[in-house]
PDBQT receptor file of N, H, CA, C and O in Angstrom, charges set to zero:
ATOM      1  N   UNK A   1     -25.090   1.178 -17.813  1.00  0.00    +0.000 N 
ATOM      2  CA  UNK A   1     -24.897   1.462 -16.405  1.00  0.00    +0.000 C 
ATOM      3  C   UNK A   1     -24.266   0.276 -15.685  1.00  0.00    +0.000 C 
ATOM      4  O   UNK A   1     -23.545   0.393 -14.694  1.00  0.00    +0.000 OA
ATOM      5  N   UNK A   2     -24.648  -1.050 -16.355  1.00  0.00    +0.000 N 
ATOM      6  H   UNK A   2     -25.234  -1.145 -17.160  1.00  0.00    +0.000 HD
ATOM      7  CA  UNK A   2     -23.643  -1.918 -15.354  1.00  0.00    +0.000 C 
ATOM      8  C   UNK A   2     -22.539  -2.206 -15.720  1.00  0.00    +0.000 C 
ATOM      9  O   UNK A   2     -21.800  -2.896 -15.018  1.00  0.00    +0.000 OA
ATOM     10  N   UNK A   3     -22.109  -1.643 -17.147  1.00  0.00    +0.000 N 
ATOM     11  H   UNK A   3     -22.709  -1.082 -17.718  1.00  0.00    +0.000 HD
ATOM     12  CA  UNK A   3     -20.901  -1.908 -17.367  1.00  0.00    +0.000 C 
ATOM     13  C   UNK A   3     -19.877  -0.792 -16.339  1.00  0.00    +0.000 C 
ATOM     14  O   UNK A   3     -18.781  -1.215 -15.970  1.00  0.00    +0.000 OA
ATOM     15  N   UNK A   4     -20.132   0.006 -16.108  1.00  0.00    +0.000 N 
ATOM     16  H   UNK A   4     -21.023   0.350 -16.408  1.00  0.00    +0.000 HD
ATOM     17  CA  UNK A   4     -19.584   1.059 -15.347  1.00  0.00    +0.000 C 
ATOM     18  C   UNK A   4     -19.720   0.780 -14.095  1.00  0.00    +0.000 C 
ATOM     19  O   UNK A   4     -18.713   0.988 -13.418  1.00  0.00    +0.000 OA
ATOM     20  N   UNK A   5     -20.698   0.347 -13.518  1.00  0.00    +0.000 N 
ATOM     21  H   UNK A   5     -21.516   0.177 -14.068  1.00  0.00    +0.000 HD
ATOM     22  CA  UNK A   5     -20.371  -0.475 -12.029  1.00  0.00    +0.000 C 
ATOM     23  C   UNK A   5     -19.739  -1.305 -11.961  1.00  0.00    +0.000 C 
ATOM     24  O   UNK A   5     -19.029  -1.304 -10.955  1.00  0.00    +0.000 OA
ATOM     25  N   UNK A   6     -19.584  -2.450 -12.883  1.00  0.00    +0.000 N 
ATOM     26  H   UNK A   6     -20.160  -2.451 -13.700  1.00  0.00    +0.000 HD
ATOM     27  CA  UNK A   6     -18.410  -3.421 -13.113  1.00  0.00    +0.000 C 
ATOM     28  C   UNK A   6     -17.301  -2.904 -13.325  1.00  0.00    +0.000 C 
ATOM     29  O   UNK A   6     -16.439  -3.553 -12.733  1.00  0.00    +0.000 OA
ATOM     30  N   UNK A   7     -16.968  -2.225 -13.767  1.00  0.00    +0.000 N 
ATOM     31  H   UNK A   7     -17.668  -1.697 -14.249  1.00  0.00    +0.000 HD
ATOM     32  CA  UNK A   7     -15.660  -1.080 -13.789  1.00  0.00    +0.000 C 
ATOM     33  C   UNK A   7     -15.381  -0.863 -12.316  1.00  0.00    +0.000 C 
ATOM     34  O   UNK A   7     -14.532  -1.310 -11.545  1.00  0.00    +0.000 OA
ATOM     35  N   UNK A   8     -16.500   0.070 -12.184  1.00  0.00    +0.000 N 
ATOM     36  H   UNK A   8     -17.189   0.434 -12.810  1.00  0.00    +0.000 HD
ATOM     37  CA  UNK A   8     -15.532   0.504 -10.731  1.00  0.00    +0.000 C 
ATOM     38  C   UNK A   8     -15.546  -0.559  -9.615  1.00  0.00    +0.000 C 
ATOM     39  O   UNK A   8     -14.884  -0.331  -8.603  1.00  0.00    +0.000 OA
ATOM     40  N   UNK A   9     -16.295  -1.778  -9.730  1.00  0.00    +0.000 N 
ATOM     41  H   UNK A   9     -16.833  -1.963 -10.553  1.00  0.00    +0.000 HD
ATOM     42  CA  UNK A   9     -15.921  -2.780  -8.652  1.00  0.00    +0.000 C 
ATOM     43  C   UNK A   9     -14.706  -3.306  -8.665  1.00  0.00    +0.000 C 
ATOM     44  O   UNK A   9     -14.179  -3.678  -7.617  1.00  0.00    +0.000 OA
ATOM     45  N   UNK A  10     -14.009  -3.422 -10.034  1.00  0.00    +0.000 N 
ATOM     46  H   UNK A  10     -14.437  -3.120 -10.886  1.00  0.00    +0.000 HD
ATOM     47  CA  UNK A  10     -12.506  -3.727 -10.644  1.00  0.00    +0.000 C 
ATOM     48  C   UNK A  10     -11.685  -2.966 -10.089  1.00  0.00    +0.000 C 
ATOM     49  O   UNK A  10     -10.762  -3.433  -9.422  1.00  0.00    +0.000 OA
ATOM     50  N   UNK A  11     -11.851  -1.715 -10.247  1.00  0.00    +0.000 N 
ATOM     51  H   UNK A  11     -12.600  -1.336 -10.789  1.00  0.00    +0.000 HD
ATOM     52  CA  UNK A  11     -10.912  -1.127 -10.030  1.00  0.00    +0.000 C 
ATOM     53  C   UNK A  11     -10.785  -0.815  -8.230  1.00  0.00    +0.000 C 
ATOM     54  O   UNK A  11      -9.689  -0.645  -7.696  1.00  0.00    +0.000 OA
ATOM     55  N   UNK A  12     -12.133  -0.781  -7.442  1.00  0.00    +0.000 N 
ATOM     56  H   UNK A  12     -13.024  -0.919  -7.876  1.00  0.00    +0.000 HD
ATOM     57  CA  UNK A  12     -11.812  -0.777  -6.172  1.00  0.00    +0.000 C 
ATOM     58  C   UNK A  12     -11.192  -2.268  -5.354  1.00  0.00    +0.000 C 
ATOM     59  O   UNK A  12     -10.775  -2.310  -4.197  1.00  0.00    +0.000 OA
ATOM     60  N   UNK A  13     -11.271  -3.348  -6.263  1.00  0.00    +0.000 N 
ATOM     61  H   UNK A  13     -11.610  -3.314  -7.203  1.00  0.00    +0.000 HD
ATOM     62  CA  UNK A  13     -11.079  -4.826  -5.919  1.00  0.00    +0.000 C 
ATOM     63  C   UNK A  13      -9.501  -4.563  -5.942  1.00  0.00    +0.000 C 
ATOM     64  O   UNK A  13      -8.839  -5.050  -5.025  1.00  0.00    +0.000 OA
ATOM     65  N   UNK A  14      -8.921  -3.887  -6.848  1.00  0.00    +0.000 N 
ATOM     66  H   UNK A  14      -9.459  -3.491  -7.592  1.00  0.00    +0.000 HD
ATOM     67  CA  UNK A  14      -7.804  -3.661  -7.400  1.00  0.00    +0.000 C 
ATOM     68  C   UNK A  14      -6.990  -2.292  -6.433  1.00  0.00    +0.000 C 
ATOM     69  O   UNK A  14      -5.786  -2.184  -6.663  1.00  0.00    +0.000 OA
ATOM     70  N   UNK A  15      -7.395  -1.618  -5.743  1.00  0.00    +0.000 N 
ATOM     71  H   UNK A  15      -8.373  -1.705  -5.557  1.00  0.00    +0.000 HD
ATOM     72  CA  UNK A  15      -6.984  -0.738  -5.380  1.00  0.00    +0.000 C 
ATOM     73  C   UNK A  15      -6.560  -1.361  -3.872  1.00  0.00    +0.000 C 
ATOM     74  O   UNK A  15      -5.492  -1.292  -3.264  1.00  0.00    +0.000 OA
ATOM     75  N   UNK A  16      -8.004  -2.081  -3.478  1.00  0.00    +0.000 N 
ATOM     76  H   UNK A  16      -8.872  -2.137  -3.972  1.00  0.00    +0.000 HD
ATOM     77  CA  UNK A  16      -7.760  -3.103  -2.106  1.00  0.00    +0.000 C 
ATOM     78  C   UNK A  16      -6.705  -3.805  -1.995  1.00  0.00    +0.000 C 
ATOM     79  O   UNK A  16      -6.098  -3.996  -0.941  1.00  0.00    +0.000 OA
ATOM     80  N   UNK A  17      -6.340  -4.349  -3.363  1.00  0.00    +0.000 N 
ATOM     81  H   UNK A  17      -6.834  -4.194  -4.219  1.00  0.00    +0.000 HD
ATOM     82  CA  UNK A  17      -5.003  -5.273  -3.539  1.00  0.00    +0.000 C 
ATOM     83  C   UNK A  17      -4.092  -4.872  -2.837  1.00  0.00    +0.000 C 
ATOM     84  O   UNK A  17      -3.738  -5.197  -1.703  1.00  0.00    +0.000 OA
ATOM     85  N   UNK A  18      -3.528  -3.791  -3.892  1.00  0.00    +0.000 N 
ATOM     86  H   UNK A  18      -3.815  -3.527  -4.813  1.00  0.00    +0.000 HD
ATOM     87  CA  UNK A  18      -2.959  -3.010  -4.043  1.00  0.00    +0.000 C 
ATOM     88  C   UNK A  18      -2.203  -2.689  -2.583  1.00  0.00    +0.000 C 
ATOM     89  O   UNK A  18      -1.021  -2.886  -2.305  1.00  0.00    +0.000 OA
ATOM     90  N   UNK A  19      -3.377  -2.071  -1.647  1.00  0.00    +0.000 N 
ATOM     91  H   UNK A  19      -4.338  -1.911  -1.873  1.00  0.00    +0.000 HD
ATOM     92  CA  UNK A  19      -2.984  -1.153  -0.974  1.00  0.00    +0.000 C 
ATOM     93  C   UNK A  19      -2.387  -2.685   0.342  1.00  0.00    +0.000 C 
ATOM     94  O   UNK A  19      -1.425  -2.735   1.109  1.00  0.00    +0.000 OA
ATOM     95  N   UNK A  20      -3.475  -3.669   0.054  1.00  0.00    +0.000 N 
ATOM     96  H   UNK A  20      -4.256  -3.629  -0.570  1.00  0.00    +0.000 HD
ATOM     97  CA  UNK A  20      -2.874  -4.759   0.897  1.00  0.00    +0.000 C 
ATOM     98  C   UNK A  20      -1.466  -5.184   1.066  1.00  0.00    +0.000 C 
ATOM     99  O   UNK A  20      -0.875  -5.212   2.146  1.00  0.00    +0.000 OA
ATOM    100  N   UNK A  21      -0.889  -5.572  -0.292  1.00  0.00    +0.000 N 
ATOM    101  H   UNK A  21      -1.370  -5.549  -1.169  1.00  0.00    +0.000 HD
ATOM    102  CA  UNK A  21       0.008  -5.793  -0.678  1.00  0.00    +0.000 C 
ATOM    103  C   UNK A  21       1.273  -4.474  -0.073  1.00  0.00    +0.000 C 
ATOM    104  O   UNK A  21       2.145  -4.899   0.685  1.00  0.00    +0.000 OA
ATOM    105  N   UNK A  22       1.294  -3.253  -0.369  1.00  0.00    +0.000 N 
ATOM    106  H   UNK A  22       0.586  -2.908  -0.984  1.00  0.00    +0.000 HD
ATOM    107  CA  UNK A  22       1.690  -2.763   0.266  1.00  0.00    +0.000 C 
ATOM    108  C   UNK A  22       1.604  -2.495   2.243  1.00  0.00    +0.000 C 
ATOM    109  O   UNK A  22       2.479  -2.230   3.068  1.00  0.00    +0.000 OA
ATOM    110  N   UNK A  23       0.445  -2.677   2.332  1.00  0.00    +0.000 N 
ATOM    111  H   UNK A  23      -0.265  -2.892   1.662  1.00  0.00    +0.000 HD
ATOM    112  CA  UNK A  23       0.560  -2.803   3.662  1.00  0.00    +0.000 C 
ATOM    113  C   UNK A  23       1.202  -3.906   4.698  1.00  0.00    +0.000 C 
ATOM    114  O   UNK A  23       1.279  -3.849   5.925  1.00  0.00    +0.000 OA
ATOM    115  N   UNK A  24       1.501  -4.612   4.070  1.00  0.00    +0.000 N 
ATOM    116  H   UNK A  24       1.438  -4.659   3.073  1.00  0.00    +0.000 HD
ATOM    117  CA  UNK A  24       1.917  -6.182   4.434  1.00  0.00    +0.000 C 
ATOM    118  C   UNK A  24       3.141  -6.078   4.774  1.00  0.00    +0.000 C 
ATOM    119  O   UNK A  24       3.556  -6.793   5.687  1.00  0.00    +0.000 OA
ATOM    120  N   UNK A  25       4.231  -4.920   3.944  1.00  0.00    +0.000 N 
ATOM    121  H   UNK A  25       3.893  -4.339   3.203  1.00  0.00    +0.000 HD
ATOM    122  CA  UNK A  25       5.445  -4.632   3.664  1.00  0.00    +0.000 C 
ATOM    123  C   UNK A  25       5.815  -3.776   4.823  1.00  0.00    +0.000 C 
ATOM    124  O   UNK A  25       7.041  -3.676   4.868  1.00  0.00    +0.000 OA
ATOM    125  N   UNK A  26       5.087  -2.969   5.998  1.00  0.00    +0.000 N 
ATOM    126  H   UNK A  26       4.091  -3.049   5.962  1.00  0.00    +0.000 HD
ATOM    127  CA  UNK A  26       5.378  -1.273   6.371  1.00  0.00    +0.000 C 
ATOM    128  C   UNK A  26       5.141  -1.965   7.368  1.00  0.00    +0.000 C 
ATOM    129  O   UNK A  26       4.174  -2.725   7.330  1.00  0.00    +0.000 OA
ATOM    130  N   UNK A  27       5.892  -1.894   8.432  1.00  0.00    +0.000 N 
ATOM    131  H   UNK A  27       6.678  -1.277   8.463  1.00  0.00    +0.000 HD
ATOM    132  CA  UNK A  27       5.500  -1.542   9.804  1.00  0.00    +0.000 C 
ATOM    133  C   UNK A  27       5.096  -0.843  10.644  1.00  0.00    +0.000 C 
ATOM    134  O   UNK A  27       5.653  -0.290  11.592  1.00  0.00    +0.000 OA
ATOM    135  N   UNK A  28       3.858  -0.867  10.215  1.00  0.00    +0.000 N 
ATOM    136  H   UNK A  28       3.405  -1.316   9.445  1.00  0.00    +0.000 HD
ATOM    137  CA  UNK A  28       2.880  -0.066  10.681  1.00  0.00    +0.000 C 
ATOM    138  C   UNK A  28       1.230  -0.223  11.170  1.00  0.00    +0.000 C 
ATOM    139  O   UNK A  28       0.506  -0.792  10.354  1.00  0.00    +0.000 OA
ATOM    140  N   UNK A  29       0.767   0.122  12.108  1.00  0.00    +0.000 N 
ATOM    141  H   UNK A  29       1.355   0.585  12.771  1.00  0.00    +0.000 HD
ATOM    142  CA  UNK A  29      -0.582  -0.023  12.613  1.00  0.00    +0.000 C 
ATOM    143  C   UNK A  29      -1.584   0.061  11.696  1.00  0.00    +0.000 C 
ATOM    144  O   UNK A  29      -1.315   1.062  11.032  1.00  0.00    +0.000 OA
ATOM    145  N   UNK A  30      -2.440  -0.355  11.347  1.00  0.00    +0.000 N 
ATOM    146  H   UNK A  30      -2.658  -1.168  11.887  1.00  0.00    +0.000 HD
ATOM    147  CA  UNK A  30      -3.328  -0.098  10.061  1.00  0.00    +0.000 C 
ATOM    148  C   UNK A  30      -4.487   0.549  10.418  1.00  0.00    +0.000 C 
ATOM    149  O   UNK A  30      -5.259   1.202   9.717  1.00  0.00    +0.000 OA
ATOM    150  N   UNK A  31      -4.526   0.232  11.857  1.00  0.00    +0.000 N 
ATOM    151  H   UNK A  31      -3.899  -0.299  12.427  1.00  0.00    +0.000 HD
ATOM    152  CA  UNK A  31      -5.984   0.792  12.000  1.00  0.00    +0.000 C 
ATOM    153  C   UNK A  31      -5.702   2.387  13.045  1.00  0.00    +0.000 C 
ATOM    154  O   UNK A  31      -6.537   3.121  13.573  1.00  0.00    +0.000 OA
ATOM    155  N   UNK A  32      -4.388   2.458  13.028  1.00  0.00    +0.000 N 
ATOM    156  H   UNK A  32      -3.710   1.861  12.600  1.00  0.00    +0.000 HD
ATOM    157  CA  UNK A  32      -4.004   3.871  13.591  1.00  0.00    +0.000 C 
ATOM    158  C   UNK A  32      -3.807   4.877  12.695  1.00  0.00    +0.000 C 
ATOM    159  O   UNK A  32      -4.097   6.069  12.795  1.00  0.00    +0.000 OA
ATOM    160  N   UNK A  33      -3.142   4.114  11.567  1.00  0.00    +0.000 N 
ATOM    161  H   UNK A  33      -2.906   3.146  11.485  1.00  0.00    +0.000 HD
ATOM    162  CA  UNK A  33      -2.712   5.246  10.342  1.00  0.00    +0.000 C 
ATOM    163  C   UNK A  33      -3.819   5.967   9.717  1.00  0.00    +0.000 C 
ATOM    164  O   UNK A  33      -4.661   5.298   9.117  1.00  0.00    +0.000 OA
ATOM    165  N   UNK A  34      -3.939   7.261   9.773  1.00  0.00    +0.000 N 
ATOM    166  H   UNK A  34      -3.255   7.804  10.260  1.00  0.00    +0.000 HD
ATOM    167  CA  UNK A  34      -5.128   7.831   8.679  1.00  0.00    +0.000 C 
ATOM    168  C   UNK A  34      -4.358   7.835   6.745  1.00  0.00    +0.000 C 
ATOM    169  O   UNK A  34      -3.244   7.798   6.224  1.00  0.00    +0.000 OA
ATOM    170  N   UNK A  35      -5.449   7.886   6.415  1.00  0.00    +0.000 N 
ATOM    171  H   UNK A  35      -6.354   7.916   6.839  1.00  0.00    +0.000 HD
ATOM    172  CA  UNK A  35      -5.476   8.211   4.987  1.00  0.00    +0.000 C 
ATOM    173  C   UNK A  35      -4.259   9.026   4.725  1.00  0.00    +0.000 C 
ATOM    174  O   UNK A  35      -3.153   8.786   4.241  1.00  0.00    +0.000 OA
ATOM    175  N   UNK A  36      -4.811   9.999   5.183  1.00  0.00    +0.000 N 
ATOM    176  H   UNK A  36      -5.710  10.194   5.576  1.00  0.00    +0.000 HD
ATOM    177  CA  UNK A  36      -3.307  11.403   4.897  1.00  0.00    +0.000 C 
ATOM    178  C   UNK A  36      -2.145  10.969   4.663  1.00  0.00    +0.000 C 
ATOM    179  O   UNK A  36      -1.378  11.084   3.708  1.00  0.00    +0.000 OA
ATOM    180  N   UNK A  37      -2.063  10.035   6.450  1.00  0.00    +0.000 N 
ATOM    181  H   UNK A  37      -2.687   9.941   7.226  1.00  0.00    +0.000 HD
ATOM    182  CA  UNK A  37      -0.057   9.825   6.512  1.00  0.00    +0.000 C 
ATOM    183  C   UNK A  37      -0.155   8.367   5.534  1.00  0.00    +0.000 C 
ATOM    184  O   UNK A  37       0.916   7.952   5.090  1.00  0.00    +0.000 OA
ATOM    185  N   UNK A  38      -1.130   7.774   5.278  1.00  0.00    +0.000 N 
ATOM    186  H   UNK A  38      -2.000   8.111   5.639  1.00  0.00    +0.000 HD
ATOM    187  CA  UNK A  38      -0.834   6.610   4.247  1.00  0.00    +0.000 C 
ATOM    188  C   UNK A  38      -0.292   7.076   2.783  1.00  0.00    +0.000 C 
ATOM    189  O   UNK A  38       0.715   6.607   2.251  1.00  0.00    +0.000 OA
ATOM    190  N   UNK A  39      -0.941   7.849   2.352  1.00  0.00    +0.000 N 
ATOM    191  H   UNK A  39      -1.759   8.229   2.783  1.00  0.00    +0.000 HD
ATOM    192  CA  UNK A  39      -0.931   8.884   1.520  1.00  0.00    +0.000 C 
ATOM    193  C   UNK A  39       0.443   9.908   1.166  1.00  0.00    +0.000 C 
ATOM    194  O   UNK A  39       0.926  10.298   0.103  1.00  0.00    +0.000 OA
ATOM    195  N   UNK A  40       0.735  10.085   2.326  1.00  0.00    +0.000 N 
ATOM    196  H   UNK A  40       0.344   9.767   3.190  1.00  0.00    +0.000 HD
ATOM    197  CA  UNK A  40       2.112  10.679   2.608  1.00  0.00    +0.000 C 
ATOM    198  C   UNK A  40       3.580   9.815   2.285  1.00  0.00    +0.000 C 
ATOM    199  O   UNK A  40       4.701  10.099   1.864  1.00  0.00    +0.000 OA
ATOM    200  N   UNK A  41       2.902   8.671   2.719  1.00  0.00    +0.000 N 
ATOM    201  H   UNK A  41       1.991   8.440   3.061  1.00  0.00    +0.000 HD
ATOM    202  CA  UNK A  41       4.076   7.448   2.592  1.00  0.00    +0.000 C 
ATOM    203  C   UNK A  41       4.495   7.056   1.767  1.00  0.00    +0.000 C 
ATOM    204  O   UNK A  41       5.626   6.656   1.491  1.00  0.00    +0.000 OA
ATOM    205  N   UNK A  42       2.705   7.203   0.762  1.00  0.00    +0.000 N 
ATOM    206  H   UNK A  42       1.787   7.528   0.987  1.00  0.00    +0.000 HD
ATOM    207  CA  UNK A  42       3.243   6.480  -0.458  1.00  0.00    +0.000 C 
ATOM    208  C   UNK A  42       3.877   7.441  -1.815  1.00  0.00    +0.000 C 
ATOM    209  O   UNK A  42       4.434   7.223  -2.891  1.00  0.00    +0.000 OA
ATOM    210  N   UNK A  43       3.516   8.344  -1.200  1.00  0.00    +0.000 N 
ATOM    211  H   UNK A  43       3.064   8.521  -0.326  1.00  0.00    +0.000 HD
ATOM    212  CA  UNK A  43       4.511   9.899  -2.079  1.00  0.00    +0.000 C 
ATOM    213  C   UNK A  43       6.087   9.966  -1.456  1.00  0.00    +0.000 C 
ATOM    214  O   UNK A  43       7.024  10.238  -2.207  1.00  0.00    +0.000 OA
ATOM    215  N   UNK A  44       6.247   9.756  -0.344  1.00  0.00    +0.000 N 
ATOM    216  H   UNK A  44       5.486   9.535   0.267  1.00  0.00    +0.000 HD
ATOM    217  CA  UNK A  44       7.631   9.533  -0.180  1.00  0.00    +0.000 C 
ATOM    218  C   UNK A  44       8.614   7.801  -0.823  1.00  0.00    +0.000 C 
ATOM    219  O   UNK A  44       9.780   7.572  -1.144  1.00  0.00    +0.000 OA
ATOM    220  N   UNK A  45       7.214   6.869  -0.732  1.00  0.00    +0.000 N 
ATOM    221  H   UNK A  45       6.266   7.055  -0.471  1.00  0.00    +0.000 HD
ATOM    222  CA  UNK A  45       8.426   5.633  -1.727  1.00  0.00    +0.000 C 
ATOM    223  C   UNK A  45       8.134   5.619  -3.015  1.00  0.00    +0.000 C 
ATOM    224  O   UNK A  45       8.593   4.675  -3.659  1.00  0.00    +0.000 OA
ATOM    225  N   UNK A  46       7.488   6.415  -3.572  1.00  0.00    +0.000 N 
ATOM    226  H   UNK A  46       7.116   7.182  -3.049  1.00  0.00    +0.000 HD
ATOM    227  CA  UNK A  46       7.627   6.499  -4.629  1.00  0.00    +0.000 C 
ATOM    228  C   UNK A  46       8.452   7.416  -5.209  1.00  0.00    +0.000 C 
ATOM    229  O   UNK A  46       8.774   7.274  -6.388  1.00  0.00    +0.000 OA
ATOM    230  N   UNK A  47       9.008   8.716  -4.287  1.00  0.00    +0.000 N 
ATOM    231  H   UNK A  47       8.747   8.831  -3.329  1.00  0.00    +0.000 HD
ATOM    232  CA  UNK A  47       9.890   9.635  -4.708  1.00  0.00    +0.000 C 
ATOM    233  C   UNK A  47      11.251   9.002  -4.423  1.00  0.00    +0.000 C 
ATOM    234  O   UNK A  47      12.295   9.088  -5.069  1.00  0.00    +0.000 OA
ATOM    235  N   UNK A  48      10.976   8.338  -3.282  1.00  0.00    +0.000 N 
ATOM    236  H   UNK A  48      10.128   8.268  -2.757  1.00  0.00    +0.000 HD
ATOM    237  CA  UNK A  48      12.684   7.524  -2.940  1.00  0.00    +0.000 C 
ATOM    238  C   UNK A  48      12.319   6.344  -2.856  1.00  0.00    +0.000 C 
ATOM    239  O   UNK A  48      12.022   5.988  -1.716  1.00  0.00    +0.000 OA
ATOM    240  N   UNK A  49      12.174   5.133  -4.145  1.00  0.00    +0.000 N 
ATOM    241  H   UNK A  49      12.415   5.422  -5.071  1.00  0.00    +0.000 HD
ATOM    242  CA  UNK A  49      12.013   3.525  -3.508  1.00  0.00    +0.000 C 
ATOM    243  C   UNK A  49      13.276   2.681  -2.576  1.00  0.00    +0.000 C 
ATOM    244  O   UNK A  49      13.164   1.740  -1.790  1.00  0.00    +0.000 OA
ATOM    245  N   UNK A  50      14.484   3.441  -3.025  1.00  0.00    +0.000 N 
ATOM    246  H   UNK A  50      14.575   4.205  -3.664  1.00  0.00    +0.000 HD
ATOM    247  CA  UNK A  50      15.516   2.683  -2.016  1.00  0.00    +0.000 C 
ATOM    248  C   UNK A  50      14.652   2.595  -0.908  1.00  0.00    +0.000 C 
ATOM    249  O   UNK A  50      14.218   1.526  -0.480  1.00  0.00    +0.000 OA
ATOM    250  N   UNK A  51      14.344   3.932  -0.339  1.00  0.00    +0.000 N 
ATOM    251  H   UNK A  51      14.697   4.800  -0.687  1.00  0.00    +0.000 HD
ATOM    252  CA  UNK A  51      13.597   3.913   1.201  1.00  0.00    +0.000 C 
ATOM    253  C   UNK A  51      12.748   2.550   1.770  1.00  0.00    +0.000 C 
ATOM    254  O   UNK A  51      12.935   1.777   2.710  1.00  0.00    +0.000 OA
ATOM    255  N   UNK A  52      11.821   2.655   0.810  1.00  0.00    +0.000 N 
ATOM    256  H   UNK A  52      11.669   3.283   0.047  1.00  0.00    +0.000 HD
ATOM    257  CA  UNK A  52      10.503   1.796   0.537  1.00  0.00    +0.000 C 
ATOM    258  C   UNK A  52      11.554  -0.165   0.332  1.00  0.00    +0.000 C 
ATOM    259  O   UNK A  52      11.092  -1.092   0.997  1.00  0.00    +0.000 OA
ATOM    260  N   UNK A  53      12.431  -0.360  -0.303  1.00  0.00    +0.000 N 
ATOM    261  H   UNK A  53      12.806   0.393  -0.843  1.00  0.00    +0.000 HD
ATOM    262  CA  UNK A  53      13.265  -1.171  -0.834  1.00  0.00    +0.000 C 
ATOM    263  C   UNK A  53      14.098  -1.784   0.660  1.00  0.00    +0.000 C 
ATOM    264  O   UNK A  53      14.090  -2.965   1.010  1.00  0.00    +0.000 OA
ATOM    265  N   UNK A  54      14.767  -0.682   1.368  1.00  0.00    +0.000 N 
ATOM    266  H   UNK A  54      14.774   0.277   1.084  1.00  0.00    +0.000 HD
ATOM    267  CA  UNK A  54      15.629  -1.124   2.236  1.00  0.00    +0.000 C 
ATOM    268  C   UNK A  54      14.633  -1.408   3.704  1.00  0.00    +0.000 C 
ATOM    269  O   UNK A  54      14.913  -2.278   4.529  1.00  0.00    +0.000 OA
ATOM    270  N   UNK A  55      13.551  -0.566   3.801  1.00  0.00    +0.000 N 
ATOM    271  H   UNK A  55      13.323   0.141   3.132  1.00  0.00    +0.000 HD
ATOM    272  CA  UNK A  55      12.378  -0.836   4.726  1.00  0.00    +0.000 C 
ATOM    273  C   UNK A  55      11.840  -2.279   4.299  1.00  0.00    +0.000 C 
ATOM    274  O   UNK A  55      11.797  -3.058   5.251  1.00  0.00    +0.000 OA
ATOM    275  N   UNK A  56      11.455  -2.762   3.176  1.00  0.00    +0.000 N 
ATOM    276  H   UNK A  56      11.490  -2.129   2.402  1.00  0.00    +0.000 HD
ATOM    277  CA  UNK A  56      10.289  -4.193   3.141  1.00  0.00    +0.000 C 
ATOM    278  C   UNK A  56      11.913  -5.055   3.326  1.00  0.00    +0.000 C 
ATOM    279  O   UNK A  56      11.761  -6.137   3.894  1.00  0.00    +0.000 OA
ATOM    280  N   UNK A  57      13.250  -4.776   2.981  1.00  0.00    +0.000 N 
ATOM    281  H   UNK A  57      13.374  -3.897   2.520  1.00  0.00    +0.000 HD
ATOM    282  CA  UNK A  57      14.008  -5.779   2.717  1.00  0.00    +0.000 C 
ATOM    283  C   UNK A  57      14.659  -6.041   4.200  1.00  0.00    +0.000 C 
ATOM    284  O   UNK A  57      15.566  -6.867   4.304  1.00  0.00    +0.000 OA
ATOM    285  N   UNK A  58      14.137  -5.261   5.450  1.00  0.00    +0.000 N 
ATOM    286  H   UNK A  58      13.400  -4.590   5.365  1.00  0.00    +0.000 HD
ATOM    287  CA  UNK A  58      15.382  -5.073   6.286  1.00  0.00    +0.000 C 
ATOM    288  C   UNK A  58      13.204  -6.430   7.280  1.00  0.00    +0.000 C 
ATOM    289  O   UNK A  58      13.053  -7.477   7.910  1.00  0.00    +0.000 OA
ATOM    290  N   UNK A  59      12.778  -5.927   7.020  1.00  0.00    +0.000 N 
ATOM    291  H   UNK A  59      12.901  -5.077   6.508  1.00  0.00    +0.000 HD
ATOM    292  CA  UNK A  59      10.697  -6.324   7.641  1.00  0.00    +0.000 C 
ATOM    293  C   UNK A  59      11.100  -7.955   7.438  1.00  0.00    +0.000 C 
ATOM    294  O   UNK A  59      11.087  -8.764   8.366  1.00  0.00    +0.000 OA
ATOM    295  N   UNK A  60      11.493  -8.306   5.924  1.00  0.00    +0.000 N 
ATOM    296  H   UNK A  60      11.504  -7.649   5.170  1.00  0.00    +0.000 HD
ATOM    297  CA  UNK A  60      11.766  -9.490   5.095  1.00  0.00    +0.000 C 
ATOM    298  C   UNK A  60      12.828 -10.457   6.143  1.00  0.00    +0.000 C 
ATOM    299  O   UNK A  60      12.801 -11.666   6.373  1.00  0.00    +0.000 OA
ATOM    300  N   UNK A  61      13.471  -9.702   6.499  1.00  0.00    +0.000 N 
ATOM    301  H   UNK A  61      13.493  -8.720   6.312  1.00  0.00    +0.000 HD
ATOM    302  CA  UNK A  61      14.601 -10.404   6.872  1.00  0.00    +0.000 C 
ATOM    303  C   UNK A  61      14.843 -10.703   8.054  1.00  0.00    +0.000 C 
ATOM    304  O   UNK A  61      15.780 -11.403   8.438  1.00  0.00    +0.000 OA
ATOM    305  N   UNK A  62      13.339  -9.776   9.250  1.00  0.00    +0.000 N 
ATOM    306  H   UNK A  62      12.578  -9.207   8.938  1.00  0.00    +0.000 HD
ATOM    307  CA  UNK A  62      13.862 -10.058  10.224  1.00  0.00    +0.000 C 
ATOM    308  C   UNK A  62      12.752 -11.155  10.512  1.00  0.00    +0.000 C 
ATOM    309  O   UNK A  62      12.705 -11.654  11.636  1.00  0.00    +0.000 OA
ATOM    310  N   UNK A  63      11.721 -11.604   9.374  1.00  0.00    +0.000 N 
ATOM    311  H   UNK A  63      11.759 -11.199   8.461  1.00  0.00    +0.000 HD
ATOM    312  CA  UNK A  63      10.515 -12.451   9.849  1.00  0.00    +0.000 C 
ATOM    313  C   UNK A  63      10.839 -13.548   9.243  1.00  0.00    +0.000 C 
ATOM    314  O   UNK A  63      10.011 -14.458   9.286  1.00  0.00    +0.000 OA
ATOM    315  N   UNK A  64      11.868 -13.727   8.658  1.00  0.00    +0.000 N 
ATOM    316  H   UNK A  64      12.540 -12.987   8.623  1.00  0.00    +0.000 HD
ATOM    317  CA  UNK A  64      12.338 -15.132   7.801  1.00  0.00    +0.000 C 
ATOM    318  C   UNK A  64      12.662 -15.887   8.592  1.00  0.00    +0.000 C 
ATOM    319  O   UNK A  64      13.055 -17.004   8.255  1.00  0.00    +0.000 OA
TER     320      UNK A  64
């Protein structure tokens, strides 16, 4: 049993990353966005990463 709680603390430590790391990139409210349209977003850059690509590269460039 604690190997499996250690599991899923990994993998939610990892999901937090994750979703940080992407959030860092989007211009966007974090504490306005629900789940859904986060969710939504990330099915649209993953179907089109140019999108996702020319959005963090255009974010990148104007905070440099």
């Amino acid at each position: 049993m604690q190997n499996l709680a250690t599991e899923q603390v990994v993998r939610l430590r990892n999901v937090r990353r994750n979703l940080t790391a992407v959030l860092l990139n989007l211009p966007i409210n974090t504490r306005e966005t629900t789940v859904a349209t986060l969710i939504e977003m990330l099915d649209h850059f993953s179907e089109y990463p140019k999108d996702y690509l020319e959005l963090t590269h255009v974010k990148n460039r104007t905070t440099s």
